[in-house]
N, CA, C and O atoms as a GROMACS GRO file, in nm:
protein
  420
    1UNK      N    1   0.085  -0.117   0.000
    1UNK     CA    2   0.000   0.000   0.000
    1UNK      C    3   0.089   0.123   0.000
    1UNK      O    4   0.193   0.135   0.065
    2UNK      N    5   0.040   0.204  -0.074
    2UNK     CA    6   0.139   0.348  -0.105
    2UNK      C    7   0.132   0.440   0.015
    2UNK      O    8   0.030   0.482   0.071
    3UNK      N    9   0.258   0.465   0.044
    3UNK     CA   10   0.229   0.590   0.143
    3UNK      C   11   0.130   0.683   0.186
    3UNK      O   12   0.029   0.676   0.117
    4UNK      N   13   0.127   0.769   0.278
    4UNK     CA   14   0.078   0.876   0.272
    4UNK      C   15   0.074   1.007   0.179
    4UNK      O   16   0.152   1.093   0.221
    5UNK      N   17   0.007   1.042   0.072
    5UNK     CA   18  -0.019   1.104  -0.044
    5UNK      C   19   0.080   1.282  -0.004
    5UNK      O   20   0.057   1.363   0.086
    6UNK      N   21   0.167   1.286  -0.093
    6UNK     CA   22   0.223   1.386  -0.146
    6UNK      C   23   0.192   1.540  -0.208
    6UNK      O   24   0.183   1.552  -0.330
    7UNK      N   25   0.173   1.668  -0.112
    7UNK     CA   26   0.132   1.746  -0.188
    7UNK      C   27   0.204   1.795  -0.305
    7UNK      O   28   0.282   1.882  -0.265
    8UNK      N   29   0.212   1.784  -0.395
    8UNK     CA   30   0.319   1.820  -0.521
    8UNK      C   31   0.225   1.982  -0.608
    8UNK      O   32   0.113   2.032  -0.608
    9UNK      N   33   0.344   2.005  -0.662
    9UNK     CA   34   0.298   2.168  -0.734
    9UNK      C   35   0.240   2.070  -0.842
    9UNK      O   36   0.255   1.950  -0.867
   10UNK      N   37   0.154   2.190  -0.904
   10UNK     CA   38   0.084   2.129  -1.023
   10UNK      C   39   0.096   2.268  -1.090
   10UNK      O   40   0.091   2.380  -1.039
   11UNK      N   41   0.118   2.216  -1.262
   11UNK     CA   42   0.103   2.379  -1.390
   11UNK      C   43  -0.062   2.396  -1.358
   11UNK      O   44  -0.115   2.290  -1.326
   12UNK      N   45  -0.117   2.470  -1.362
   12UNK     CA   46  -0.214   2.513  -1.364
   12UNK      C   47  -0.228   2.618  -1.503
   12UNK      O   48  -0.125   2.673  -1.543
   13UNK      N   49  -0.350   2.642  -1.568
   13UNK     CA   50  -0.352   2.755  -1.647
   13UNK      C   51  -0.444   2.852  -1.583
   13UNK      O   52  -0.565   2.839  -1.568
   14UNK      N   53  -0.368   2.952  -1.547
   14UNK     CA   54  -0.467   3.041  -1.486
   14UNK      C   55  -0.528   3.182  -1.599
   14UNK      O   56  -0.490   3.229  -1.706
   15UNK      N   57  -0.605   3.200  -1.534
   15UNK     CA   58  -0.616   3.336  -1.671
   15UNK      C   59  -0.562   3.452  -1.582
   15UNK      O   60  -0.520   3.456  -1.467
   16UNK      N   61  -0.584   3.572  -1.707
   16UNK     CA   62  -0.503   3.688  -1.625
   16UNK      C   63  -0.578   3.735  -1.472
   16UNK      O   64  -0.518   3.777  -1.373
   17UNK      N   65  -0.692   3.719  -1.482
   17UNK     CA   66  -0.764   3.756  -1.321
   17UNK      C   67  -0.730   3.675  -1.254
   17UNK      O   68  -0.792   3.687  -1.148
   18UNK      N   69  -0.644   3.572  -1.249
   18UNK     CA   70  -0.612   3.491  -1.149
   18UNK      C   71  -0.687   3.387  -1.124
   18UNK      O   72  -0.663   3.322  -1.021
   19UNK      N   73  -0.792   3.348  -1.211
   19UNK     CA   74  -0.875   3.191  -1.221
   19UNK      C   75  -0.824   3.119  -1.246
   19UNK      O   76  -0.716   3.142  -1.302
   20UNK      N   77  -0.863   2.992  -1.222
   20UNK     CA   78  -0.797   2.880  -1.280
   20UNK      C   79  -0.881   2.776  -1.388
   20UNK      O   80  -0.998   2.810  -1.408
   21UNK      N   81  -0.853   2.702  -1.432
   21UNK     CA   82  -0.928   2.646  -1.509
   21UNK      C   83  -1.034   2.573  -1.464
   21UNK      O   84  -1.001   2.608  -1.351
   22UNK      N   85  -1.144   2.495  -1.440
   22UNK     CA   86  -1.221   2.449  -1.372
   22UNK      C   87  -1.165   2.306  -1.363
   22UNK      O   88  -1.137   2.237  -1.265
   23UNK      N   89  -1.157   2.285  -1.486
   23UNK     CA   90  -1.115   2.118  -1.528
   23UNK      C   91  -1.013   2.096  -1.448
   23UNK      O   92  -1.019   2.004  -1.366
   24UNK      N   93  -0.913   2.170  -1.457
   24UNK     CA   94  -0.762   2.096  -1.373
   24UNK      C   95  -0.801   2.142  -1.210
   24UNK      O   96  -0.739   2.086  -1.120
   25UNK      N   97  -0.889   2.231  -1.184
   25UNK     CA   98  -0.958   2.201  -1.001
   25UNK      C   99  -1.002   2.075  -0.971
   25UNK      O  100  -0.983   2.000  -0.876
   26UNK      N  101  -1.074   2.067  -1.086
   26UNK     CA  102  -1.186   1.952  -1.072
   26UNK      C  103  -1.098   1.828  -1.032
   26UNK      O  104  -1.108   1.769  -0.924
   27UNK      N  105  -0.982   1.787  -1.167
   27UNK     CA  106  -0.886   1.685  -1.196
   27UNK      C  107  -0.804   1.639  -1.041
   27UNK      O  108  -0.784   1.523  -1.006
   28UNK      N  109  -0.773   1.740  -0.979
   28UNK     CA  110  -0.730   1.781  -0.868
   28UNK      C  111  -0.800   1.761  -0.739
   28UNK      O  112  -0.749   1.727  -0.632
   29UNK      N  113  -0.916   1.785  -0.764
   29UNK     CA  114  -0.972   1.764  -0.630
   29UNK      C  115  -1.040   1.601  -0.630
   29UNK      O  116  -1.059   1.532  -0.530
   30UNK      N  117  -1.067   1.565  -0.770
   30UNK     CA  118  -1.118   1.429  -0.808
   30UNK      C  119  -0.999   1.321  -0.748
   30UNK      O  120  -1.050   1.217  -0.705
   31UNK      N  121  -0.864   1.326  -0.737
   31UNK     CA  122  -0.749   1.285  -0.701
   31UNK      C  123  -0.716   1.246  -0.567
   31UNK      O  124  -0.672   1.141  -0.521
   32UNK      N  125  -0.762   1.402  -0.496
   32UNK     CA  126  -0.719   1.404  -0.340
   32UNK      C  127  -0.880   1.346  -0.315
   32UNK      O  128  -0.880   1.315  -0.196
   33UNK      N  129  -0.953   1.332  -0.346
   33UNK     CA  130  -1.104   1.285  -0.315
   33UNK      C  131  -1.058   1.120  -0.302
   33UNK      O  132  -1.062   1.060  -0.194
   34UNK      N  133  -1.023   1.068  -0.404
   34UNK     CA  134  -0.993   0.962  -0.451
   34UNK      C  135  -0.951   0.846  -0.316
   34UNK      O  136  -0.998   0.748  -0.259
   35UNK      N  137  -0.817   0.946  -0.313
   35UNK     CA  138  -0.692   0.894  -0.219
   35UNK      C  139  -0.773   0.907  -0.077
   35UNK      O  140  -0.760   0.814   0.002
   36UNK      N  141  -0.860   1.021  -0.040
   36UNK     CA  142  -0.916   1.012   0.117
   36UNK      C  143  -1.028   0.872   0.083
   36UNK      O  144  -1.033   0.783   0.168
   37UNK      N  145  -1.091   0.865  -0.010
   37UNK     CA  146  -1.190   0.746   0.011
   37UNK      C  147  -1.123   0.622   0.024
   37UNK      O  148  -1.179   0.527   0.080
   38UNK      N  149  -0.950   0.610  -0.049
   38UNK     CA  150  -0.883   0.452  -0.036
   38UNK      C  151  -0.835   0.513   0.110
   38UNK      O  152  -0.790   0.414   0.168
   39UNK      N  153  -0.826   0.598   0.175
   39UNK     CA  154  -0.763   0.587   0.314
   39UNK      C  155  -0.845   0.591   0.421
   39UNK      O  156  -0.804   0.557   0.532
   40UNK      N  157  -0.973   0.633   0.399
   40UNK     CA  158  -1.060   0.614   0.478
   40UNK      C  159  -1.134   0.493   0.460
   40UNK      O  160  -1.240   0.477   0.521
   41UNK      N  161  -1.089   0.404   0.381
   41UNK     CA  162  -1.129   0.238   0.325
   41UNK      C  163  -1.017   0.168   0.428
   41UNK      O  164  -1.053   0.084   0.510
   42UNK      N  165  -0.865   0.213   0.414
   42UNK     CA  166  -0.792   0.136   0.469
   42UNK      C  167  -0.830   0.135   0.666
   42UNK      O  168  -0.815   0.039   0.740
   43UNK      N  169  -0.870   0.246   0.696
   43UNK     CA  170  -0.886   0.279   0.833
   43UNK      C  171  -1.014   0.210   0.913
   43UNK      O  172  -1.029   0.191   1.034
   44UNK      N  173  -1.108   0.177   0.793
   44UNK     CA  174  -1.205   0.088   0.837
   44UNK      C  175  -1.184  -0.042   0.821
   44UNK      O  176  -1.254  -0.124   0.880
   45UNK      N  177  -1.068  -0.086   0.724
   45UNK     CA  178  -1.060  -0.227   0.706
   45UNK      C  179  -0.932  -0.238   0.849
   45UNK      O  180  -0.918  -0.347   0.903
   46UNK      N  181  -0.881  -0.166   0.878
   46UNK     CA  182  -0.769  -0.163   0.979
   46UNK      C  183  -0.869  -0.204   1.127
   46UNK      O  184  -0.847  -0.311   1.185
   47UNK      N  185  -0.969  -0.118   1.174
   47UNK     CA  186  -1.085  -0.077   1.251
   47UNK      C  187  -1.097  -0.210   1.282
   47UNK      O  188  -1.056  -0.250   1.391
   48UNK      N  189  -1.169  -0.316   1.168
   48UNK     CA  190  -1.264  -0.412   1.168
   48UNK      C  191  -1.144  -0.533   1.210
   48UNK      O  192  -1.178  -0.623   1.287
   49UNK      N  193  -0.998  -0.529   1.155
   49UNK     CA  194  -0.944  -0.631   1.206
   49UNK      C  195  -0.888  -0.603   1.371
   49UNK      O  196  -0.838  -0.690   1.442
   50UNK      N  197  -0.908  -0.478   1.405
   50UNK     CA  198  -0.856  -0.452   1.561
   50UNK      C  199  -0.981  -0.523   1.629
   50UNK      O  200  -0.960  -0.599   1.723
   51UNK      N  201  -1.118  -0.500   1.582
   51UNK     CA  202  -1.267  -0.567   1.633
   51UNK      C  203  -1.194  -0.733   1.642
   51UNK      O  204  -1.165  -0.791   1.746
   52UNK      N  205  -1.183  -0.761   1.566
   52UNK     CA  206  -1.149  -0.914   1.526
   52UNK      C  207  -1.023  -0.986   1.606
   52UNK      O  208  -1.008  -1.107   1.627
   53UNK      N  209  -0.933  -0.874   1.647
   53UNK     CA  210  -0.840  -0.972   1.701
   53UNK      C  211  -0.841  -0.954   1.887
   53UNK      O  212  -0.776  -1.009   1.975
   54UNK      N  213  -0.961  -0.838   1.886
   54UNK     CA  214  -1.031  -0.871   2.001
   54UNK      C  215  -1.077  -0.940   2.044
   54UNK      O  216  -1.059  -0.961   2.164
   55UNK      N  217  -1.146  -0.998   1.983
   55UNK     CA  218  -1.259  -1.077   1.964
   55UNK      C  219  -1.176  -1.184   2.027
   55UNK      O  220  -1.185  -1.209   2.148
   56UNK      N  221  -1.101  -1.244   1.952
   56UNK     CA  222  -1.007  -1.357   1.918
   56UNK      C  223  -0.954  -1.354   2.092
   56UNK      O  224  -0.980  -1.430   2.185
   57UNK      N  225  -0.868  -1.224   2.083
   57UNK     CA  226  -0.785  -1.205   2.250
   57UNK      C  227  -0.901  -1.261   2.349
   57UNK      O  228  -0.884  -1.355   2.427
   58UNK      N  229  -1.002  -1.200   2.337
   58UNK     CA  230  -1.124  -1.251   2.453
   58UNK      C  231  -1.134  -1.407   2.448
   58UNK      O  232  -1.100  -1.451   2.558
   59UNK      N  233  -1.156  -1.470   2.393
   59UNK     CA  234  -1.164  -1.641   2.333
   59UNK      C  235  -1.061  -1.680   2.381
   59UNK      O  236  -1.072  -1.776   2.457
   60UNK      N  237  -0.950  -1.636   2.364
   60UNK     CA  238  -0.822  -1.755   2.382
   60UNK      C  239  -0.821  -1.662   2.556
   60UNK      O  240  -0.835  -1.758   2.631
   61UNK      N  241  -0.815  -1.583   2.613
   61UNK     CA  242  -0.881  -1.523   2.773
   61UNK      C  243  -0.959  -1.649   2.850
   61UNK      O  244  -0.928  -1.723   2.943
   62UNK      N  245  -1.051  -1.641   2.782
   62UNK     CA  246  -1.167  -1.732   2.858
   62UNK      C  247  -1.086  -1.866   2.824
   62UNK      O  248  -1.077  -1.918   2.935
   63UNK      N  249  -1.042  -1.924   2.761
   63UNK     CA  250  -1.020  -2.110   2.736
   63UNK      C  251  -0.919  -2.095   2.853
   63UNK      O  252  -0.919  -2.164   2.955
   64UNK      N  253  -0.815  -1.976   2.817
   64UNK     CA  254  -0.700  -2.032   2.906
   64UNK      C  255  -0.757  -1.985   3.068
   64UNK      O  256  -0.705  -2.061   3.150
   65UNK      N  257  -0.835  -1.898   3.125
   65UNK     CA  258  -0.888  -1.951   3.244
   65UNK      C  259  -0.991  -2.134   3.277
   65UNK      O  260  -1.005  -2.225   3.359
   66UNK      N  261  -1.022  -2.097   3.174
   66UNK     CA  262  -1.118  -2.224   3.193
   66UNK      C  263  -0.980  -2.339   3.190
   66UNK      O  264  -0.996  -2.427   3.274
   67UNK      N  265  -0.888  -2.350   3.133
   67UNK     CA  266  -0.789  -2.422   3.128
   67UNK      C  267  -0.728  -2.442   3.269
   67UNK      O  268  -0.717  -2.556   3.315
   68UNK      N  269  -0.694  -2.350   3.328
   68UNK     CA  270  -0.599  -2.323   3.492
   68UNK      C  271  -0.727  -2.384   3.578
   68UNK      O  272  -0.707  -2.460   3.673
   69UNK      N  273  -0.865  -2.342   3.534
   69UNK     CA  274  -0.943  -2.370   3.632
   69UNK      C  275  -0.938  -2.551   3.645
   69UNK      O  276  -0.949  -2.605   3.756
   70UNK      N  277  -0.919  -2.644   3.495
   70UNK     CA  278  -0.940  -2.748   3.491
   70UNK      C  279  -0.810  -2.815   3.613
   70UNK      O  280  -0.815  -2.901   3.701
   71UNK      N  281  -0.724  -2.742   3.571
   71UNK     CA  282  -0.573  -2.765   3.623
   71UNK      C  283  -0.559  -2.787   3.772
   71UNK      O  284  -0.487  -2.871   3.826
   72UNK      N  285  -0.628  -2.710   3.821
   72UNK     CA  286  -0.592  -2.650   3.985
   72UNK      C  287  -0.680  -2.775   4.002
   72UNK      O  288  -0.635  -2.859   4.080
   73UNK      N  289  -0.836  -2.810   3.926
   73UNK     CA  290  -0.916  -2.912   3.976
   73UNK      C  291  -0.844  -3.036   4.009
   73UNK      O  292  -0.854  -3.096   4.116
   74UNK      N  293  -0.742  -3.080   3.873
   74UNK     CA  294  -0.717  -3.186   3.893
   74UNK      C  295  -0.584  -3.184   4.012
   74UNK      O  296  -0.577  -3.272   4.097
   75UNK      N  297  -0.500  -3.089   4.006
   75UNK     CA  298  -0.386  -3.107   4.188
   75UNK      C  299  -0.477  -3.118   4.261
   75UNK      O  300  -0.439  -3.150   4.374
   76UNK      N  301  -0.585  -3.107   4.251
   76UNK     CA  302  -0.686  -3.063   4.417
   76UNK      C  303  -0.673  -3.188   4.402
   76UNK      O  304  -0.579  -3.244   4.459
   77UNK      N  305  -0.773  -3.267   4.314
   77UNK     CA  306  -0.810  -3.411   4.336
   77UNK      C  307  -0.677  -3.506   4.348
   77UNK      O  308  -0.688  -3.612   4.410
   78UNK      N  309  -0.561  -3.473   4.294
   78UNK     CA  310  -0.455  -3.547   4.277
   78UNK      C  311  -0.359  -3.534   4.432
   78UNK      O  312  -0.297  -3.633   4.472
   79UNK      N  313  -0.358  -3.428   4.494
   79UNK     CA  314  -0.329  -3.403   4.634
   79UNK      C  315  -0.436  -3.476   4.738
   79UNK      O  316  -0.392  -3.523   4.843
   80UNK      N  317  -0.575  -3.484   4.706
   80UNK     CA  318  -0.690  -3.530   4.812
   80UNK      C  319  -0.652  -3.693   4.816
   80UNK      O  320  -0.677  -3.774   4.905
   81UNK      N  321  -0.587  -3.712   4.699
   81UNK     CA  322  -0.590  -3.880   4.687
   81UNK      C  323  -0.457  -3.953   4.726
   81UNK      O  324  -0.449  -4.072   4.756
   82UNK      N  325  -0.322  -3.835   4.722
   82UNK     CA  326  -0.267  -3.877   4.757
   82UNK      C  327  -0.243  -3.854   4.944
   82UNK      O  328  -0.159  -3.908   5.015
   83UNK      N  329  -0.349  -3.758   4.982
   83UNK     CA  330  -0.324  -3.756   5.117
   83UNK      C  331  -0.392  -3.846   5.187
   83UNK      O  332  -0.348  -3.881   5.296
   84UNK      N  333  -0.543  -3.913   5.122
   84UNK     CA  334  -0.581  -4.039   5.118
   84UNK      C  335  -0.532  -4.142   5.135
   84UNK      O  336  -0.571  -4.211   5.229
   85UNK      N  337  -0.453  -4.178   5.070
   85UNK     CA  338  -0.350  -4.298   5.030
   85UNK      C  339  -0.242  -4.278   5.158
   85UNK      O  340  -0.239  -4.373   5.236
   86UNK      N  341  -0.157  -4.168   5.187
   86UNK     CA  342  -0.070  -4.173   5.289
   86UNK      C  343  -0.151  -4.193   5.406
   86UNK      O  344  -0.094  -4.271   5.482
   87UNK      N  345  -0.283  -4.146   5.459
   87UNK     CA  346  -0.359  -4.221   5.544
   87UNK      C  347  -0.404  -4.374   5.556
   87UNK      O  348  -0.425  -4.425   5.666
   88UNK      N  349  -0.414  -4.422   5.472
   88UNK     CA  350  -0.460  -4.563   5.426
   88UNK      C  351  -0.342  -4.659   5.459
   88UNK      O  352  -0.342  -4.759   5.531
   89UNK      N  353  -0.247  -4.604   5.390
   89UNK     CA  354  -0.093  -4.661   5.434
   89UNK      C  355  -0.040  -4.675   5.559
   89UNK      O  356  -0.006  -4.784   5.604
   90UNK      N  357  -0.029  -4.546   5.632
   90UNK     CA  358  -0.029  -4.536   5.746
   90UNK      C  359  -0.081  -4.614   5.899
   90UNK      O  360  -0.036  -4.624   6.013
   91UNK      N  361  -0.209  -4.662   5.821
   91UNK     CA  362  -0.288  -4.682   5.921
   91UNK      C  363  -0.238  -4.832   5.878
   91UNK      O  364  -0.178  -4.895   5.965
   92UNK      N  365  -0.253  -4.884   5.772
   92UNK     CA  366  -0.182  -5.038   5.772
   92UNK      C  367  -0.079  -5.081   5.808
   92UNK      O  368  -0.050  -5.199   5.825
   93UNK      N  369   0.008  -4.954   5.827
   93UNK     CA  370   0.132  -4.962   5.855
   93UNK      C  371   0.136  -5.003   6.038
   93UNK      O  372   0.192  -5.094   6.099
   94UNK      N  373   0.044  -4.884   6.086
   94UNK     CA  374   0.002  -4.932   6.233
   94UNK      C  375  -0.065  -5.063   6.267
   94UNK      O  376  -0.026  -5.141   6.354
   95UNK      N  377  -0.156  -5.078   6.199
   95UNK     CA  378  -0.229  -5.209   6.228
   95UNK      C  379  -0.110  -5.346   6.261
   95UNK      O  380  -0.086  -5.403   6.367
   96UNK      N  381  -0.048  -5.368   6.115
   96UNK     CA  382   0.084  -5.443   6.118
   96UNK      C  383   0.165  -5.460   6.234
   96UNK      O  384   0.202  -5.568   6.280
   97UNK      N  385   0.196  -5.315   6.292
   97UNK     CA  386   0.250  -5.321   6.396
   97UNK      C  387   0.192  -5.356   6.545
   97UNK      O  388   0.254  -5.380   6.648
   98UNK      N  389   0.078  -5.352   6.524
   98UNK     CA  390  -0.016  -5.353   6.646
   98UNK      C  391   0.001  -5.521   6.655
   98UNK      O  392   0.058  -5.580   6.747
   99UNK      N  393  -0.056  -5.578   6.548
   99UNK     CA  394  -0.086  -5.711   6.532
   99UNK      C  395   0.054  -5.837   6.546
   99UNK      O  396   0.051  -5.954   6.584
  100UNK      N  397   0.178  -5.741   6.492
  100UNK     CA  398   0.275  -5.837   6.505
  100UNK      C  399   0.351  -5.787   6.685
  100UNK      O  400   0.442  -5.857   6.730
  101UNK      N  401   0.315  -5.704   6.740
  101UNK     CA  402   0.350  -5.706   6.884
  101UNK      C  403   0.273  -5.784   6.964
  101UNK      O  404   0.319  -5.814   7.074
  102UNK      N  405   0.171  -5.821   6.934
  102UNK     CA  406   0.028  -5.902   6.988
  102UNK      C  407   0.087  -6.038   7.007
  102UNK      O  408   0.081  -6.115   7.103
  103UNK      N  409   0.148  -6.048   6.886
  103UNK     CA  410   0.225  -6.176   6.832
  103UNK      C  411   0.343  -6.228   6.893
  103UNK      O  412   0.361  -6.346   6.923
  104UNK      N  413   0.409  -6.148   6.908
  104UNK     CA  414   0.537  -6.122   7.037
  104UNK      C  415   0.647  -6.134   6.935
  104UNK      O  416   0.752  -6.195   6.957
  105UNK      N  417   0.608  -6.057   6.789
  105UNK     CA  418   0.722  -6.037   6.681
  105UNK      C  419   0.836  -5.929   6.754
  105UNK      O  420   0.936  -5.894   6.693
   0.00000   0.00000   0.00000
């Protein structure tokens, strides 16, 4: 995409009162008309992809909480089971001992 548009001199034919021709105003203003409608095209197509990669930022926001949220669920459950288990152990571990002193191990 071409730069930002260039004011450049232009020949003009003026008459002696200092008019100018209509046609080369016209030619002229038809030009800079031109160039504001492709730049005010680019600023809305610019606009609509900032909408869009909002959009997008919000989406991949929400998964990756919903993601941490899945995460933290499963240490919770993965800590509950293993503090489970070191109880379970524990207590067999006592029993064993209870039972083989009984025994006169």
């Amino acid at each position: 995409m071409p730069g930002p548009a260039v004011l450049t001199q232009v020949d003009l034919d003026v008459f002696p009162d200092g008019s100018v021709k209509a046609a080369q105003l016209h030619k002229g203003e038809s030009g800079y008309h031109a160039e504001l409608l492709r730049a005010q095209a680019r600023v809305a197509e610019l606009e609509s992809q900032v909408q869009i990669l909002k959009m997008e930022q919000t989406q991949c926001n929400l998964r990756l909480e919903k993601l941490q949220q899945h995460h933290k669920e499963d240490l919770d459950h993965l800590e509950s089971t293993c503090r489970y288990q070191a109880i379970v152990s524990a207590s067999l571990f006592c029993q064993e001992v209870t039972e083989g002193a009984g025994r006169g191990l």
